[in-house]
C-alpha positions in Angstrom: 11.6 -24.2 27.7 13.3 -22.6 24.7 12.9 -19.0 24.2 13.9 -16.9 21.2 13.8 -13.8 20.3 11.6 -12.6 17.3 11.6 -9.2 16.0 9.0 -7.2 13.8 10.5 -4.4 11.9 7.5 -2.1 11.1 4.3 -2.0 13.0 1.6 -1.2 10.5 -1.4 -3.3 9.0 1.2 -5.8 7.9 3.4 -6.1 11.1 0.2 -6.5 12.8 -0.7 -9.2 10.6 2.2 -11.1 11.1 2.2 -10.6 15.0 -1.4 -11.9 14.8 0.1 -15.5 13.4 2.9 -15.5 15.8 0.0 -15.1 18.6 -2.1 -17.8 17.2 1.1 -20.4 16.7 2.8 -19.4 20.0 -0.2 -20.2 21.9 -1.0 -23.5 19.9 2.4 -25.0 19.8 3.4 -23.9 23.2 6.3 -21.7 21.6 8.1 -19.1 24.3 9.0 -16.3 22.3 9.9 -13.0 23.4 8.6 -10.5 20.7 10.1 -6.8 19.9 8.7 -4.6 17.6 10.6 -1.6 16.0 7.7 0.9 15.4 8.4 5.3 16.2 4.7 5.4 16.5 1.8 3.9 17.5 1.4 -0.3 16.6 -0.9 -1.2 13.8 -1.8 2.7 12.5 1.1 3.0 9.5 -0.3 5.5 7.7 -3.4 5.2 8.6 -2.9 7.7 11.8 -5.7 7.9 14.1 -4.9 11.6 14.2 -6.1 12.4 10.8 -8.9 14.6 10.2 -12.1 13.1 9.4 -12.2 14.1 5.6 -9.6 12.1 4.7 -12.0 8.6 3.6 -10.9 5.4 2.5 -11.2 4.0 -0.7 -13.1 0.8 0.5 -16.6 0.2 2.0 -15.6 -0.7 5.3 -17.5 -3.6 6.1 -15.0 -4.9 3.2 -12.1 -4.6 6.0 -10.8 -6.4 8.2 -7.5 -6.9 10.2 -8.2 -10.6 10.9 -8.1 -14.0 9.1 -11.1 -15.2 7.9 -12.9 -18.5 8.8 -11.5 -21.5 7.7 -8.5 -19.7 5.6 -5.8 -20.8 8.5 -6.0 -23.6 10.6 -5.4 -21.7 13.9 -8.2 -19.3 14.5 -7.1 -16.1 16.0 -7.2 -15.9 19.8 -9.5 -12.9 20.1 -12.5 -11.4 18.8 -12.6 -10.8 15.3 -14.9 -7.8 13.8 -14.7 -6.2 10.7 -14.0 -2.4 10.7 -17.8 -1.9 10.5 -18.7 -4.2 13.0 -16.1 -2.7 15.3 -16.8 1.1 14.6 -20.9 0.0 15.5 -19.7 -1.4 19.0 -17.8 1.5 19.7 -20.5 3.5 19.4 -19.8 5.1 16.3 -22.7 6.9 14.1 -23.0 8.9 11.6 -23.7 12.9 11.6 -23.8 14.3 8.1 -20.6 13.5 6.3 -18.9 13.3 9.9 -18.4 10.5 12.4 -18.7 10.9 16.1 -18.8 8.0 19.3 -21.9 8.7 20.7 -23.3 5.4 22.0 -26.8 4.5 21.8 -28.2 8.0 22.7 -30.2 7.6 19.0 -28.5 10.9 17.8 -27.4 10.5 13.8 -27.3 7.5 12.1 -26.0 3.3 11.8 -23.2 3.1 10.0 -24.5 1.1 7.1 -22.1 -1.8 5.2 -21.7 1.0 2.2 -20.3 3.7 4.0 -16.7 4.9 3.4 -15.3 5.7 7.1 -12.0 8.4 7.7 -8.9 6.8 7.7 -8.5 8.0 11.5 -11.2 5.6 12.8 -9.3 2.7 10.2 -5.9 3.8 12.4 -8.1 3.3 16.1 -9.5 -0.1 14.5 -5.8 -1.2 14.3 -4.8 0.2 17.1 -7.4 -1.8 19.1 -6.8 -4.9 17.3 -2.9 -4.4 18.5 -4.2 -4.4 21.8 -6.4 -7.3 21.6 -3.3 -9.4 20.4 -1.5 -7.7 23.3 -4.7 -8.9 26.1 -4.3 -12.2 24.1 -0.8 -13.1 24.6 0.1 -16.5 25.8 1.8 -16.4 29.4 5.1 -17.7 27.9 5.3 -15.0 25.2 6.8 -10.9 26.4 6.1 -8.5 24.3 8.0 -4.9 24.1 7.5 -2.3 21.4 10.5 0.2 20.8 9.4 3.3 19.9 12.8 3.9 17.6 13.2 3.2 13.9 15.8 0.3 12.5 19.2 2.2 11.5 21.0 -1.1 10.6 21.4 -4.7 10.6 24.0 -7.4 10.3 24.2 -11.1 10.9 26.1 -12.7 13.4 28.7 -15.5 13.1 26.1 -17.7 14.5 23.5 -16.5 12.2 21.1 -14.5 14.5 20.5 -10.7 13.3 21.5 -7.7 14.9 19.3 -5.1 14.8 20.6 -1.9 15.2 18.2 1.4 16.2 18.4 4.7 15.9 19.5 5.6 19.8 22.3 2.8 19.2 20.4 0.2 21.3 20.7 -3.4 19.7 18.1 -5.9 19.6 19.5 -9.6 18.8 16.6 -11.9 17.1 16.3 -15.2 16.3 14.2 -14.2 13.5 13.3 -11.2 12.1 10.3 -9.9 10.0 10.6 -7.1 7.6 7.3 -4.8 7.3 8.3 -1.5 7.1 5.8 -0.3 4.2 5.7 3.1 2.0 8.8 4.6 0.6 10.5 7.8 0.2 13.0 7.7 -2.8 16.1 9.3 -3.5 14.9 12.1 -5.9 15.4 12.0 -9.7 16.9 14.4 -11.8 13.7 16.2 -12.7 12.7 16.4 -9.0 16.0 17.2 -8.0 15.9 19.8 -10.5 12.1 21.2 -9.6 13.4 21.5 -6.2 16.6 23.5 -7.1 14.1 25.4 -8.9 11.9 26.1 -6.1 14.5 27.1 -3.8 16.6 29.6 -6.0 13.7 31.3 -7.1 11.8 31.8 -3.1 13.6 35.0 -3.0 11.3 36.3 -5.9 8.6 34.4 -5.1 7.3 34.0 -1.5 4.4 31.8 -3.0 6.5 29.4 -4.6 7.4 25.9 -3.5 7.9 22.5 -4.1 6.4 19.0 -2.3 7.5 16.1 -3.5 6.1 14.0 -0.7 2.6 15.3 0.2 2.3 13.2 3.4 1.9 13.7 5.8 -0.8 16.6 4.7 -0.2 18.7 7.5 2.5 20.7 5.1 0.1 21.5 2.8 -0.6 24.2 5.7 3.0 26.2 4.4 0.7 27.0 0.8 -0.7 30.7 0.6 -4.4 31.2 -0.1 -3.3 33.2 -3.1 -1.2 30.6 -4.3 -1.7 28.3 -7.4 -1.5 24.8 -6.6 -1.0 22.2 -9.5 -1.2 19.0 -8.3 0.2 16.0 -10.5 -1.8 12.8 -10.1 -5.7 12.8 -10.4 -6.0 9.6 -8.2 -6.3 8.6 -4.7 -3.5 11.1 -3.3 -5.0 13.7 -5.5 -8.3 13.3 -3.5 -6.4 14.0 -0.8 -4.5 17.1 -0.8 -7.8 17.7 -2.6 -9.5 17.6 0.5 -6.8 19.0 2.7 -7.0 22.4 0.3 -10.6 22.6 0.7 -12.6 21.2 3.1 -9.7 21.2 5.0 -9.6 25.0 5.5 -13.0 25.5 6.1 -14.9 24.9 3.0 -18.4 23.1 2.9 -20.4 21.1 0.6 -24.1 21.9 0.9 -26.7 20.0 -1.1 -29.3 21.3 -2.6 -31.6 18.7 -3.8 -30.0 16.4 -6.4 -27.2 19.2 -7.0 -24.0 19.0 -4.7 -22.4 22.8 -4.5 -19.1 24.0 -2.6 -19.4 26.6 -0.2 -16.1 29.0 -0.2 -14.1 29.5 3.0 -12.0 32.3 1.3 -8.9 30.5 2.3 -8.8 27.7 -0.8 -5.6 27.9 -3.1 -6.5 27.7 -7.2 -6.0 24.3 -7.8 -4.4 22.6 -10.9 -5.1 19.6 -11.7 -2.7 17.4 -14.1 -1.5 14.3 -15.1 0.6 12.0 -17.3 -3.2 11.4 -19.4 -5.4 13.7 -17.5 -8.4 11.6 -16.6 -9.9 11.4 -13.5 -9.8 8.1 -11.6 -13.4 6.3 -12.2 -15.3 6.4 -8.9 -16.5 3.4 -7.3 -20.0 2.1 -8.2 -22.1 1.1 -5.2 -21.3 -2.1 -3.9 -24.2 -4.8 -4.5 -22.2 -7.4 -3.9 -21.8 -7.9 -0.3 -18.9 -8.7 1.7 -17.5 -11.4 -0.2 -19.4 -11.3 -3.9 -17.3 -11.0 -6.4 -17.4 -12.0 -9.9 -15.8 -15.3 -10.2 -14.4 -15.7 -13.7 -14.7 -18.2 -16.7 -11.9 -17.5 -19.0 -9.0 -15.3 -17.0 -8.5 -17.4 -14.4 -5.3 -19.1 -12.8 -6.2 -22.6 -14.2 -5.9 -20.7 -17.7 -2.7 -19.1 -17.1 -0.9 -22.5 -15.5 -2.3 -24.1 -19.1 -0.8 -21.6 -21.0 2.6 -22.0 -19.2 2.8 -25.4 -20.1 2.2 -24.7 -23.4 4.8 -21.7 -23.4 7.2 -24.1 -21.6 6.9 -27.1 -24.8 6.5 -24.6 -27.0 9.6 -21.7 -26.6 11.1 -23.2 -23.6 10.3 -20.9 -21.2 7.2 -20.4 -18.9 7.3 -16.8 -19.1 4.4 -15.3 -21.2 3.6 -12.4 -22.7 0.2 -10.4 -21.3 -0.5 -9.1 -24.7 -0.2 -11.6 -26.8 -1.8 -14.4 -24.7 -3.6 -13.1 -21.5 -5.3 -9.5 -22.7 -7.5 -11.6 -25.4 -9.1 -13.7 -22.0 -9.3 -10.4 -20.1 -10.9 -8.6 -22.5 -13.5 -11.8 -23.2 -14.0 -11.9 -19.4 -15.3 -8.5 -18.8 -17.4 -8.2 -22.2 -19.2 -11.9 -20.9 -19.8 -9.3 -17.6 -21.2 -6.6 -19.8 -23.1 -8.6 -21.9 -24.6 -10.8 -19.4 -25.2 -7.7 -17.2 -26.7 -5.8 -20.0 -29.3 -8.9 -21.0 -30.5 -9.2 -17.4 -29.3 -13.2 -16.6 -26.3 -15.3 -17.2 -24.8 -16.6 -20.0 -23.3 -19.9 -21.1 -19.8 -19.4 -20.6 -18.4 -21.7 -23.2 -21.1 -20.4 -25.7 -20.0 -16.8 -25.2 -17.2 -14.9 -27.7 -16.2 -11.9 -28.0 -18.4 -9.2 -30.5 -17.1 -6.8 -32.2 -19.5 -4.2 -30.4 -18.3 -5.1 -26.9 -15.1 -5.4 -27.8 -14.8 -2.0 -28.6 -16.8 -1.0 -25.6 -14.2 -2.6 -23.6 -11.2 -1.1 -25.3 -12.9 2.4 -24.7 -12.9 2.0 -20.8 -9.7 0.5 -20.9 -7.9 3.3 -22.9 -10.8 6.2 -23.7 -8.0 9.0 -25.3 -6.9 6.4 -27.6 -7.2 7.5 -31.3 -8.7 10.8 -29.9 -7.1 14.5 -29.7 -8.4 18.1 -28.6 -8.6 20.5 -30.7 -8.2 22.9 -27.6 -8.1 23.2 -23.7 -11.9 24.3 -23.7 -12.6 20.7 -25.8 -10.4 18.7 -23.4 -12.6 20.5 -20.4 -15.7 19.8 -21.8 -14.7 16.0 -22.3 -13.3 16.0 -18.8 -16.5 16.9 -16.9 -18.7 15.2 -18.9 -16.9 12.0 -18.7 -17.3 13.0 -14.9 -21.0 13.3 -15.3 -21.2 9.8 -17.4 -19.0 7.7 -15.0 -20.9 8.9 -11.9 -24.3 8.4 -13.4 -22.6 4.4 -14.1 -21.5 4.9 -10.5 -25.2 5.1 -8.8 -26.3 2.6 -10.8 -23.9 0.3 -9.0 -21.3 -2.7 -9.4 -23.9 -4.9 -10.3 -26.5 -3.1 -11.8 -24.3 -1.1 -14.5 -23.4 -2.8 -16.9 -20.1 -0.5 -17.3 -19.2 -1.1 -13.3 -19.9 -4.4 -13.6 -17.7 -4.8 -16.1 -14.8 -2.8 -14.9 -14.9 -4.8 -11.0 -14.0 -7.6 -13.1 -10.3 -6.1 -12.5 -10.9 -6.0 -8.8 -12.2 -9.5 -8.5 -9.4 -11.5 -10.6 -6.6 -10.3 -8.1 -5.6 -13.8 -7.4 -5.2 -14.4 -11.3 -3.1 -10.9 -11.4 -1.2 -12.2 -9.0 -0.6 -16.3 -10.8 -0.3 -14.2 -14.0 2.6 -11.4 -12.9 4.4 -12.9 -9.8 8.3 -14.4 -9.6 8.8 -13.3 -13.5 5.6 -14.9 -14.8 6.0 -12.7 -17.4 8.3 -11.9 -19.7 10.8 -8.7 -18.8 9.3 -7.1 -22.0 6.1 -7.8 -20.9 6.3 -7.3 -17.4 7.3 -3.5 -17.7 4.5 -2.9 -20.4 2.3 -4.2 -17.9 2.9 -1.8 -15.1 3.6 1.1 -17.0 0.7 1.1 -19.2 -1.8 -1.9 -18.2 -1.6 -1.5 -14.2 -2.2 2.5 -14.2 -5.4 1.6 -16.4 -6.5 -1.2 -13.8 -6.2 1.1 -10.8 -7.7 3.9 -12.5 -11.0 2.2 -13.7 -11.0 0.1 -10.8 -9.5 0.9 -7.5 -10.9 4.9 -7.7 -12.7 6.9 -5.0 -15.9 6.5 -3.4 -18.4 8.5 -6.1 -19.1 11.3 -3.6 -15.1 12.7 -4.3 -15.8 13.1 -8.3 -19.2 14.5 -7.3 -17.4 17.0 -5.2 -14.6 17.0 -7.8 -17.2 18.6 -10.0 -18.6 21.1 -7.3 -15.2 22.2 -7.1 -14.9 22.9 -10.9 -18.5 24.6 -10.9 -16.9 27.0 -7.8 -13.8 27.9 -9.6 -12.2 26.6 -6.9 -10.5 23.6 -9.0 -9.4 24.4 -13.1 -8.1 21.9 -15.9 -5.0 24.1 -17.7 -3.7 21.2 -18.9 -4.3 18.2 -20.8 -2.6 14.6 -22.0 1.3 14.6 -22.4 1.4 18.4 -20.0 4.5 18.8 -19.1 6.2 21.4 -16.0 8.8 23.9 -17.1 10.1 27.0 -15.2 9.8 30.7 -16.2 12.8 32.2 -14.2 12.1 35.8 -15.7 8.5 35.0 -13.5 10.0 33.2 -10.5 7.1 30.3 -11.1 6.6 26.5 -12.6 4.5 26.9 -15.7 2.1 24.0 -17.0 2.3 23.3 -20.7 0.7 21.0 -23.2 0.0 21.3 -27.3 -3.6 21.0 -28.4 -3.9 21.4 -32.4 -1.2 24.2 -33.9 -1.0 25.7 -30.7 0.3 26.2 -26.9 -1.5 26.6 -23.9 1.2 27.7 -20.9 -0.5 28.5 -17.2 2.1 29.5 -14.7 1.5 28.0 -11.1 3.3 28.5 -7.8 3.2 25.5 -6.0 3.9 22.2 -7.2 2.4 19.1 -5.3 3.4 15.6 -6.1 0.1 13.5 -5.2 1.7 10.3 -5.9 3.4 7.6 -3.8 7.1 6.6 -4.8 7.2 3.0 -6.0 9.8 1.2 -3.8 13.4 -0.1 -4.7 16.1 -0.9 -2.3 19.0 1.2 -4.6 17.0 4.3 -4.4 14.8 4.2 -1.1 16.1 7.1 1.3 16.2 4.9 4.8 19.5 4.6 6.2 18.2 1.0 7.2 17.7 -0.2 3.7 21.0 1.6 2.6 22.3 -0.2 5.5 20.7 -3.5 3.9 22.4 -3.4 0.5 25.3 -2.3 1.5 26.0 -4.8 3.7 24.7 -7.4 0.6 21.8 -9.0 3.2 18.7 -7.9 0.4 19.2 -7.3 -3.3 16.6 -5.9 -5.6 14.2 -8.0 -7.7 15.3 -8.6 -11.1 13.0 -10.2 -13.8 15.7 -10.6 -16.5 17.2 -7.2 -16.7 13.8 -5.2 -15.5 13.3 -3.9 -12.1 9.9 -3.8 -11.0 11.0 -2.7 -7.8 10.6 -4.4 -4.1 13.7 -6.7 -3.3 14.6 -10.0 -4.0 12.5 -13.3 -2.1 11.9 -17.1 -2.0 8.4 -17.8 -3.1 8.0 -18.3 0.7 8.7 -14.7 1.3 12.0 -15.4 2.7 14.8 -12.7 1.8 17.7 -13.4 -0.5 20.9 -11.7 0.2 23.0 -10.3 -2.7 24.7 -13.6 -4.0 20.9 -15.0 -4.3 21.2 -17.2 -1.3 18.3 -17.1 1.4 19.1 -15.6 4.7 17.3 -18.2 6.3 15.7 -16.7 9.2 14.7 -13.3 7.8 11.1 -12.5 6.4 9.6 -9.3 4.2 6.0 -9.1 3.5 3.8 -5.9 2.3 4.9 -3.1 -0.1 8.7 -4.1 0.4 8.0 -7.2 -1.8 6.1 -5.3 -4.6 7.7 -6.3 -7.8 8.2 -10.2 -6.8 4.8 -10.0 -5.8 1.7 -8.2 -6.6 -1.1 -5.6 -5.6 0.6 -6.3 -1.7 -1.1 -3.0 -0.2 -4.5 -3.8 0.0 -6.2 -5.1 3.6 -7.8 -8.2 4.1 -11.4 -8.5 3.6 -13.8 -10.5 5.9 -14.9 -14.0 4.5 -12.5 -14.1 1.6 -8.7 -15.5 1.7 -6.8 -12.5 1.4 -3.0 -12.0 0.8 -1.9 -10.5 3.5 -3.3 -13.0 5.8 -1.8 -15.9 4.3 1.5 -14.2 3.5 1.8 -13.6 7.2 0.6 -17.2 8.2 3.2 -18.5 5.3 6.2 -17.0 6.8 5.3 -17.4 10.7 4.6 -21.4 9.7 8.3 -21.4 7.7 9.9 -19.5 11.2 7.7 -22.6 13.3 9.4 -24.9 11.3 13.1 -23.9 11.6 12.3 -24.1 15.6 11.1 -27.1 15.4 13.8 -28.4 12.8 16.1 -26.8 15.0 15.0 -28.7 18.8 15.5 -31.5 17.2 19.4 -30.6 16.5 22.2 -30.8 18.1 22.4 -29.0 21.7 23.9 -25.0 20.7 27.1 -24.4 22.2 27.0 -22.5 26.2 26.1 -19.0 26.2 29.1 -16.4 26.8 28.2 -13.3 29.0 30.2 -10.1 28.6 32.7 -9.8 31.6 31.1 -7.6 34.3 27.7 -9.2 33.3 27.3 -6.4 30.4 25.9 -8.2 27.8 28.0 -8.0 24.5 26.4 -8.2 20.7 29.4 -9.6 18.3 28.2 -9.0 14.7 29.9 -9.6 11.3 30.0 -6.5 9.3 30.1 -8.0 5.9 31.8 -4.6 4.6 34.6 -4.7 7.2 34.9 -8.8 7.4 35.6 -8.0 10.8 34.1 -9.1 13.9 33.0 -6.3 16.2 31.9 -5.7 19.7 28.7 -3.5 20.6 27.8 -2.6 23.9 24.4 -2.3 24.5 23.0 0.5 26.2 19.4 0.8 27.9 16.5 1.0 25.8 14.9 3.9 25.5 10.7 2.5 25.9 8.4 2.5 28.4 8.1 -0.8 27.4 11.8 -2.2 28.6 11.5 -0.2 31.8 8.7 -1.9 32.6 10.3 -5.7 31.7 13.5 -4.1 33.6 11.7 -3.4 36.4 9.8 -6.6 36.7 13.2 -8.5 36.2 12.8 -9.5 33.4 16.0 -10.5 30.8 17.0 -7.7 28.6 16.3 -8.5 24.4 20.0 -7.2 24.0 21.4 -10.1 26.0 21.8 -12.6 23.5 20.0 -16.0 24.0 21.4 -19.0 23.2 22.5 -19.0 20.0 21.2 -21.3 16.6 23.7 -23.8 15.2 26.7 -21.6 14.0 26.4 -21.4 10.2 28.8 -19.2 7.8 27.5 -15.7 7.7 27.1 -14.0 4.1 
């Protein structure tokens, strides 16, 4: 039997995904594979460590997540049990204790986790963590599988076509095909944060207090920040929340409530925090979920059919199928959530085709959409006073739920059209104008109105304004500057004639870096486009970010031409594709899951294309019986030899021991092609 060598490049949600396929098609089609995954810590966690402390929540009810496929959306079923993170945390004898949650079996101490509750992230990271080693008691006897604790340093194709894969010890995995799933990004800095930093670091010497994080995870450094430090944190979203958390509750605060009233207990040992952002407004919290697992909204006007009907008329009409979101898709948006709030507010559905758009509720929705439009502050005690009571307003729509408010219901609409984001924005479906309008001014709208915390962080986000604890200096279009006479950042913003300036010690970036090949600070993707194997994604002249794929997810090298036996899914591809981060959800055919099974069915294919080829040429050993790993170094053009060393796992001990071949001996190689 054939083997070849596959290799995962990043073992978080969406490495697991993809390793789930491979299971399901190995054991189907008989396929002997010999599987190495490229993950420094544990398989399946990314940054979802189960190390975490408990107040860090997801954003999602967690009986809307899952890490498997559901029914019916692939053909091959996977080869395990499949619960959903609720289901799982219940047979694991999870329950709930006050905000906290603890495995305590069925003694009938605290509570059932109910479908609405938000779990920590750390139980999310031992939910993937267990479903990595259900795959693993699920592997078909002609499939090994050996997990390198070691990050990717570099990669090269070989003459024949196979990748190299280079880690960080120097040992070299050769694959057959190779999956790229290596998530978040750090990038390069810019020259404000380059500049903030510099900042930072001259002035220390004057100011113990005083520092700089550009990168808040992971949230253990936030333990370097003095208790009588300043804190402004920039970003008022999900990282916000966060380091929100971290600075409170984290250092021994409580929240204690006292009827309907939620109120923050001091620990003594809370920083002041700032809060500020580009606009200033808080993310909307989530409204409770009435819906179920799989409800959703399931829309009449913005829809995929619409936007294929409009490409055809773009494409007769200007020649081009690219369209433009304001002109032609905002007017069905806006129609498809004021049908929502209309029918919601008259208590029963409405015809679809008899409904317009009113004036009335087209206002209404241009007010959730953009609510400081055509509106200023007179001064920073005006802005605060709008701030908390639009607080107070949202979470009073919050309780009322996603189906029951008419506001909610009207703002899940952006949750529930994913799949026509997705037809709408993906492999330049817009226009490059368009396209960077849309996710600098449209997609910041969409995440903060629709993708925000569960409503318990804005009620403690208002606890922590009533305790001091948290202040608003600031207000739309603050900006940072540095008072070197002072040795601190200071916060400004105009309101009317006038100035307000707060000086602040610490400055924590709570936002994550959008990914781009030229910028991200991995040697591995430096590596990657300086050898030319990825490119970024252009639309026209705009960079949205993520690099360059087929509409099959297979990569494109620098001269545009597919690799051929190299796959990225995930947050690397976010800018050809769209809204890539979030997990699947049980009973619903979600993107990850048939990204994964779209890639693994296009590597199943070139296997079988290829058994039915030509037999591949004998395979050379090394002398001594040292296996060699020849690779073309694109820079160089030269053809170099690499010994391999041991690898430095638990995991190839083991194989090692039980004589099993070495992954750095090459197998016998794919019909040679020209490398690129």
């Amino acid at each position: 039997m054939k083997r070849y060598n596959i290799t995962i490049v990043g073992m978080g949600p969406r490495g697991l995904s993809v390793l789930e396929r491979l299971v399901a098609h190995a054991g189907e089609q008989q396929l002997a594979l010999d599987i190495s995954l490229v993950e420094p810590g544990e398989c399946g966690q990314g940054v979802h460590s189960a190390r975490q402390p408990q107040h860090l929540l997801i954003n999602t009810v967690a009986s809307q997540v899952t890490l498997f496929p559901a029914p019916g959306v692939v053909a091959l079923p996977p080869r395990c049990a499949t619960p959903s993170l609720t289901e799982w945390a219940r047979q694991s004898g999870y329950r709930r204790v006050g905000d906290q949650y603890y495995r305590i079996g069925a003694t009938g101490a605290g509570a059932e986790i109910s479908e609405a509750d938000y779990l920590p992230r750390r139980l999310l990271g031992e939910y993937l963590t267990w479903g990595y080693e259900q795959l693993l008691a699920g592997l078909p006897a002609h499939v090994t599988l050996r997990h390198h604790r070691l990050r990717a340093n570099d990669m090269w194709q070989q003459p024949d076509g196979r990748c190299a894969v280079e880690l960080d010890s120097g040992f070299i995995l050769i694959s057959d095909y190779l999956f790229l799933t290596t998530g978040h990004c750090n990038n390069a800095p810019t020259e404000q944060e380059a500049a903030c930093a510099n900042f930072a670091q001259e002035q220390a010497r004057h100011n113990s207090k005083l520092a700089y994080i550009r990168h808040v995870y992971p949230l253990d450094k936030l333990v370097q920040i003095d208790a009588d430090a300043r804190v402004a944190i920039q970003g008022l979203g999900l990282t916000a929340h966060d380091v929100i958390a971290e600075l409170t509750v984290g250092r021994g605060g409580q929240f204690v409530r006292e009827g309907q009233t939620l109120r923050y207990q001091k620990s003594g040992r809370e920083p002041q925090l700032i809060l500020f952002s580009r606009h200033c407004l808080p993310f909307a919290a989530r409204g409770v979920n009435q819906k179920g697992l799989a409800g959703r909204h399931r829309p009449h006007y913005f829809t995929p059919d619409a936007v294929a009907a409009l490409r055809e008329r773009a494409l007769r009409e200007r020649g081009s199928a690219q369209l433009d979101f304001d002109l032609e898709l905002l007017p069905l948006l806006r129609r498809e959530m004021g049908y929502v709030y209309r029918a919601t507010l008259d208590g029963g559905a409405i015809e679809p085709a008899a409904y317009q758009l009113a004036e009335e509720e087209g206002a209404i929705i241009d007010v959730l959409l953009f609510p400081l439009r055509g509106r200023e502050f007179a001064s920073l005690d005006e802005f605060r006073r709008y701030f908390d009571d639009w607080l107070r307003r949202d979470l009073a729509e919050a309780v009322r739920g996603n189906v029951g408010s008419a506001v909610k219901a009207a703002t899940d609409v952006l949750r529930d059209v994913r799949a026509t984001w997705q037809a709408m924005l993906e492999h330049g479906g817009l226009t490059p104008a368009s396209h960077r309008k849309f996710l600098n001014v449209y997609n910041p709208v969409i995440n903060r109105i629709s993708f925000g915390p569960p409503r318990h962080r804005n009620e403690q986000l208002l606890a922590l304004r009533e305790a001091g604890v948290v202040d608003i200096v600031s207000g739309p279009g603050g900006s940072v500057a540095f008072d070197d006479s002072a040795a601190c950042f200071e916060l400004r913003t105009r309101f009317g004639d006038g100035q307000e300036r707060h000086p602040f010690d610490v400055l924590a970036v709570a936002r994550l870096d959008v990914f781009s090949p030229q910028t991200d600070d991995s040697p591995f993707m430096q590596n990657l486009v300086r050898r030319g194997l990825v490119r970024p994604y252009y639309n026209g002249v705009y960079h949205p970010g993520g690099i360059d794929i087929e509409p099959g997810g297979g990569v494109l090298n620098a001269a545009g031409r597919p690799l051929g036996n190299v796959w990225a899914l995930g947050y690397l591809v976010e800018g050809a594709h769209y809204y890539t981060h979030a997990l699947p959800r049980p009973e619903l055919a979600s993107r990850q899951v048939l990204d994964a099974e779209r890639c693994v069915g296009a590597m199943c294919a070139a296997i079988a294309a290829h058994a039915t080829a030509s037999p591949p040429p004998a395979r050379r050993e090394a002398a001594g019986g040292h296996a060699k790993a020849s690779g073309f170094d694109p820079v160089g053009g030269a053809i170099v030899a690499l010994p391999v060393v041991a690898a430095e796992t638990a995991e190839t001990a083991a194989a090692a021991a039980a004589g099993q071949e070495s992954l750095a001996t090459p197998a016998e190689p794919l019909a040679p092609r020209v490398p690129v």
